[in-house]
C-alpha positions in Angstrom: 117.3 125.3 89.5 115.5 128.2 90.0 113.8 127.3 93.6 114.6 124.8 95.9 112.9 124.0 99.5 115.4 122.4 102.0 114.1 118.8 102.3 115.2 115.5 104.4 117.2 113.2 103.2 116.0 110.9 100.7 114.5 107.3 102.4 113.3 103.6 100.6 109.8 103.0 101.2 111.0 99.6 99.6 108.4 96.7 99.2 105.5 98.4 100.8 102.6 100.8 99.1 103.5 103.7 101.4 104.3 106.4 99.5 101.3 108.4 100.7 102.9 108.3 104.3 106.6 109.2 103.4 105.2 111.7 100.7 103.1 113.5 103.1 105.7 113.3 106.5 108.7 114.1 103.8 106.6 117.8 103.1 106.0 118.1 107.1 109.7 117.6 108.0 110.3 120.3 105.0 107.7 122.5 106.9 109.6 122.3 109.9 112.7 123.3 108.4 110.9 126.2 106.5 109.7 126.9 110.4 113.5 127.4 111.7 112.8 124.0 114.3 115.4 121.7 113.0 115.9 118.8 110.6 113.5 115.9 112.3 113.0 112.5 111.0 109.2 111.4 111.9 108.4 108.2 111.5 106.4 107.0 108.4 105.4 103.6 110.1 103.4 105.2 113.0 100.6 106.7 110.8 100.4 103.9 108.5 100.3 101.4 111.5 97.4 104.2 112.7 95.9 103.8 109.1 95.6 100.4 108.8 93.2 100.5 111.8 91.1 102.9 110.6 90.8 101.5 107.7 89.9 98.4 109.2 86.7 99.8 111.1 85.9 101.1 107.9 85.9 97.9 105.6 84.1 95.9 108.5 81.2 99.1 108.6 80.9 99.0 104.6 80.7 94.8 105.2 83.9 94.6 103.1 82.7 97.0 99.8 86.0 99.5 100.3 89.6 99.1 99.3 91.6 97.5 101.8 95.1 97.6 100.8 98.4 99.4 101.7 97.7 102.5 99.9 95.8 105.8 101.2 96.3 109.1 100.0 98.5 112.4 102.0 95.5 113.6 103.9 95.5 110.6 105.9 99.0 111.2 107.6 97.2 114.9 108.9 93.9 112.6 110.3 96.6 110.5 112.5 97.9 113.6 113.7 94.7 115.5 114.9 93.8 112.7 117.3 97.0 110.7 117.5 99.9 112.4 116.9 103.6 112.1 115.6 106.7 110.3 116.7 110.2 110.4 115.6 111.1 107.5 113.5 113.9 106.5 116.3 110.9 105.8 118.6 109.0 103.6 116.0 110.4 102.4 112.8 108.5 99.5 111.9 111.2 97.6 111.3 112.2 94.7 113.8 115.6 93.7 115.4 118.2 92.9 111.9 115.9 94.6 109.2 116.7 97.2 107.0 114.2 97.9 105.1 110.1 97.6 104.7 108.9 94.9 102.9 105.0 94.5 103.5 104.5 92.2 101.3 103.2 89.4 103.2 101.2 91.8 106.3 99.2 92.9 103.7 98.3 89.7 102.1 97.6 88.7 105.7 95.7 91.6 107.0 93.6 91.4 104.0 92.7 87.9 104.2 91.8 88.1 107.6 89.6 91.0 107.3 87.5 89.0 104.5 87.2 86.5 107.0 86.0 88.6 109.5 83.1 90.4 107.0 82.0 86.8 105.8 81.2 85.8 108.6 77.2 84.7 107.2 74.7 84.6 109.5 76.8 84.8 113.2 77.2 87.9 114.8 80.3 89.6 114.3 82.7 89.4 117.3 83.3 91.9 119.7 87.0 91.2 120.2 88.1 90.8 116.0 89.5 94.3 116.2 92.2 92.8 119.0 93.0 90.2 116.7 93.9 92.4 113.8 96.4 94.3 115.9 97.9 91.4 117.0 98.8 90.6 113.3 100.0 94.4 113.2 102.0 93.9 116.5 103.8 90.8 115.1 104.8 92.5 111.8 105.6 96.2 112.8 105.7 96.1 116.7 104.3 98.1 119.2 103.3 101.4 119.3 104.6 104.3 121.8 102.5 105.6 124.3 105.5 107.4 126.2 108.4 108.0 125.1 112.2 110.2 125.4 113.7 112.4 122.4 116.2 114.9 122.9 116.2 114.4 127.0 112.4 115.6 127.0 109.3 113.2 128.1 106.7 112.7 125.3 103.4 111.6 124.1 102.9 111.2 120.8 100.2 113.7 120.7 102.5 116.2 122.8 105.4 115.7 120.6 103.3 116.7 117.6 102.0 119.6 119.6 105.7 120.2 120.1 106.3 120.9 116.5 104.0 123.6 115.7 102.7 122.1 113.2 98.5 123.0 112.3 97.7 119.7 110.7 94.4 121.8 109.6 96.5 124.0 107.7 97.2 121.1 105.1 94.7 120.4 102.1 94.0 118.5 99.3 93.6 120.1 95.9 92.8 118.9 92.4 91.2 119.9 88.8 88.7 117.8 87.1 85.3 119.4 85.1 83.5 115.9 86.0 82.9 118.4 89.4 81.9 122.0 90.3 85.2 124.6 90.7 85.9 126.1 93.3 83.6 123.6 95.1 85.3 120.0 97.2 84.6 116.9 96.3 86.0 113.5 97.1 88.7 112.3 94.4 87.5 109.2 93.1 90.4 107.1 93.9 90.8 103.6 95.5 93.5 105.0 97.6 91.0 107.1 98.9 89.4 105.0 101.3 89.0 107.7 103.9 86.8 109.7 101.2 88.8 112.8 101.8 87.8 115.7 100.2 89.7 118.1 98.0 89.3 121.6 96.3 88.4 121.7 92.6 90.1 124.5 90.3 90.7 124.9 86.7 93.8 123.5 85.9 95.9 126.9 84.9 95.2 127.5 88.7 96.0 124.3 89.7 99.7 124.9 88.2 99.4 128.2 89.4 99.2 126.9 93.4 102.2 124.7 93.1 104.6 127.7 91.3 103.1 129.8 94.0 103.5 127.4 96.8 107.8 126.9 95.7 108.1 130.2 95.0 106.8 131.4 98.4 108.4 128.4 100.8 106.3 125.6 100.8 106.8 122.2 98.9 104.0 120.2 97.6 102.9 116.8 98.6 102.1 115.2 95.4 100.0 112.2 93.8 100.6 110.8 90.2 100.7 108.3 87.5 104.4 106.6 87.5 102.8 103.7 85.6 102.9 106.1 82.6 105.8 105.1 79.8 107.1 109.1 80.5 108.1 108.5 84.1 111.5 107.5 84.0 113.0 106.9 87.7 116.2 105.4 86.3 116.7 108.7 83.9 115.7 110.9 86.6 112.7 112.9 84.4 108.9 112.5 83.7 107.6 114.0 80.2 105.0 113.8 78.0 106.7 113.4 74.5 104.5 115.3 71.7 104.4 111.7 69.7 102.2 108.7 69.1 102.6 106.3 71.9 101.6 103.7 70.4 104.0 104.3 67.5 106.5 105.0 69.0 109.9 102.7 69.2 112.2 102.7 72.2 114.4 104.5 70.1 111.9 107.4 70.0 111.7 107.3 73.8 115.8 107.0 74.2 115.9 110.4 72.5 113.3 111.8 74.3 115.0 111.3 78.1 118.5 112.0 76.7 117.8 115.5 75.6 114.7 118.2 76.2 111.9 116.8 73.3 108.9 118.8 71.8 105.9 117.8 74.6 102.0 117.5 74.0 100.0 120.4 74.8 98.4 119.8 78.0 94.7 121.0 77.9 91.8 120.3 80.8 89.9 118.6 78.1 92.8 116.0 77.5 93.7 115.1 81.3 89.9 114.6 82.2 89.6 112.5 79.0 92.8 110.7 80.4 91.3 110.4 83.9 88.2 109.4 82.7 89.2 106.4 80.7 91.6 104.7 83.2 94.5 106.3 81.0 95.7 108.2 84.4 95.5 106.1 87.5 96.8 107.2 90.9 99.7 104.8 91.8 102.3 107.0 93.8 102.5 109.4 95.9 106.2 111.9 96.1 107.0 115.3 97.3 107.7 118.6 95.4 110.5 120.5 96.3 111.7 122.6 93.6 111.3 124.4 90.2 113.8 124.2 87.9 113.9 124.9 83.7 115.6 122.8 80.8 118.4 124.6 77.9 114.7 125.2 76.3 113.7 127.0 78.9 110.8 124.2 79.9 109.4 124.3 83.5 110.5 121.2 85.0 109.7 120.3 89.0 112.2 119.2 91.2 110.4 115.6 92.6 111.7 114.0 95.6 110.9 110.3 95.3 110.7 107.5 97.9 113.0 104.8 95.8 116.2 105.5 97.2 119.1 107.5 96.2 120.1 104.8 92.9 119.3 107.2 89.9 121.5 110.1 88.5 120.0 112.7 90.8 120.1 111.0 93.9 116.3 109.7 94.4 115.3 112.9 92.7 113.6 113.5 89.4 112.1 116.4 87.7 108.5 116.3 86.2 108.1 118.6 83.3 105.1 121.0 83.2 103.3 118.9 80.7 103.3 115.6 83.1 102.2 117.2 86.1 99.5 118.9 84.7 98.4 115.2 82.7 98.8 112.5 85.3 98.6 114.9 88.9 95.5 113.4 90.9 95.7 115.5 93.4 98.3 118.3 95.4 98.6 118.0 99.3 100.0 121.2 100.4 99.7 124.4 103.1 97.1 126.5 102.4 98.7 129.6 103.1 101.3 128.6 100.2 98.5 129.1 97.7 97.6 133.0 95.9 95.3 135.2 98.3 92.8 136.0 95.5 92.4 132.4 94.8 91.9 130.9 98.2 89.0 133.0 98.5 87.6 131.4 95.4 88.1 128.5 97.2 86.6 129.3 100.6 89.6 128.6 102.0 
């Protein structure tokens, strides 16, 4: 391991699509660390409670044409925080009295359904009060927010405890690389998850690797979206690759050999991920959290992944991502700006 940024202890988004959330507030609590204010565990369930609201007002304004599901993407946990702040996940856990885990399963079959509802509503006028009948379904499954609250003998808000923290939620900022846009220009990632249409920074994709070394090498971790649906994400193994063979050739033999020992990877060009991207080859499925940078026998570049599974692999709900497979299936990097190079963030405008 050649860098490693202190991080939380690994949690179990279980059945629920909100890796966005625990990705995103898994690099805050690392930022707080990295800050000297403690070890805090915030609560994951409070912005995606938050989120599900928003994105409700938005599916009913676009008359149902926007994805409406569980997912979102890491720049949504910093939009709850501007206006609504943070609380510790001992004030709101989303879980009711006896559970032990997330399972969403069912809320979001229920939300959904009841928001088609509501947009198909034909010629009648849309009524005033839907919005109160959506939370209820929210209430019922994940309980009611804090509006006041005690942590550590102190009175809070949840805007005053994020204030509290120190924490510049416009310091955090989505990043990418893709030639189907201008560099060094933002645009909005085309990705359902991005319902909120947030915008991120376009660089050429040596950069792009460039501002994640930089970022570990200088303190910050990474908040970061992928492909796991690819063959070369292993969770079980603990590693992600991109084996230089034919996939579709390939036996499981071939692929055995591959995770037990460092293999030969594919040459990982800008032309080939936005050919990948472009044909559905990469989608963006899960969200995780950078916190290393480590290198094989080979002397490969490998990153140090924190994932939201649990702790039931060989590294302890860790994995490291070779070089190759982040810069093939990354969508897009969450991260501080001030963890990226000087000479590049003016290219950016940042």
């Amino acid at each position: 391991m050649q860098k490693q940024i202190p991080a939380t202890p690994v949690k179990n988004q279980n059945r629920t699509n909100t890796c966005w959330s625990f990705s995103a507030v898994s690099m805050l609590e690392s930022e707080l660390i990295k800050a000297n204010k403690g070890e805090y565990d915030l609560s994951e369930m409070f912005i995606v409670y938050h989120n599900y609201l928003r994105k409700a007002d938005k599916f009913v304004r676009m008359h149902g044409t926007v994805e409406f599901a569980g997912g979102g993407e890491n720049n949504d946990v910093t939009d709850v925080m501007k206006t609504l702040g943070l609380v510790p996940e001992s004030v709101f856990s989303g879980l009711k009295p006896g559970e032990t885990g997330h399972n969403h399963m069912e809320m979001d079959k229920v939300l959904k359904s009841y928001m088609e509802e509501i947009v198909k509503n034909g010629t009648q006028p849309l009524s005033p009060v839907w919005m109160n009948g959506f939370e209820g379904i929210l209430k019922s499954y994940l309980g009611n927010l804090p509006t006041q609250f005690t942590y550590q003998g102190k009175q809070f808000t949840p805007e005053s405890f994020s204030t509290s923290l120190g924490i510049n939620p416009n310091d955090y900022i989505m990043v990418s690389s893709f030639t189907h846009h201008p560099f060094y220009e933002t645009f909005i990632p085309e990705l359902p998850d991005n319902w909120s249409w947030g915008k991120a920074y376009n660089v050429p994709l040596d950069e792009f690797q460039s501002i994640v070394d930089n970022a570990l090498n200088t303190g910050y971790s990474i908040a970061w979206a992928s492909d796991v649906s690819d063959k070369g994400f292993n969770f079980k193994q603990g590693v992600a690759i991109v084996p230089d063979f034919d996939e579709k050739k390939a036996t499981q033999s071939d692929w055995d050999k591959a995770f037990a020992s460092p293999a030969k990877e594919k040459q990982i060009t800008q032309e080939l991920r936005q050919v990948d991207f472009d044909n559905y080859s990469t989608t963006d499925d899960h969200g995780m959290h950078i916190t290393g940078l480590a290198t094989d026998q080979s002397g490969n570049k490998y990153y140090y992944v924190k994932n939201s599974w649990g702790t039931e692999n060989p590294y302890k709900g860790y994995i490291y991502v070779s070089g190759a497979f982040f810069k093939l299936r990354t969508t897009v990097i969450f991260l501080n700006k001030n963890g990226i190079p000087e000479v590049l963030r003016k290219k950016m405008g940042v």
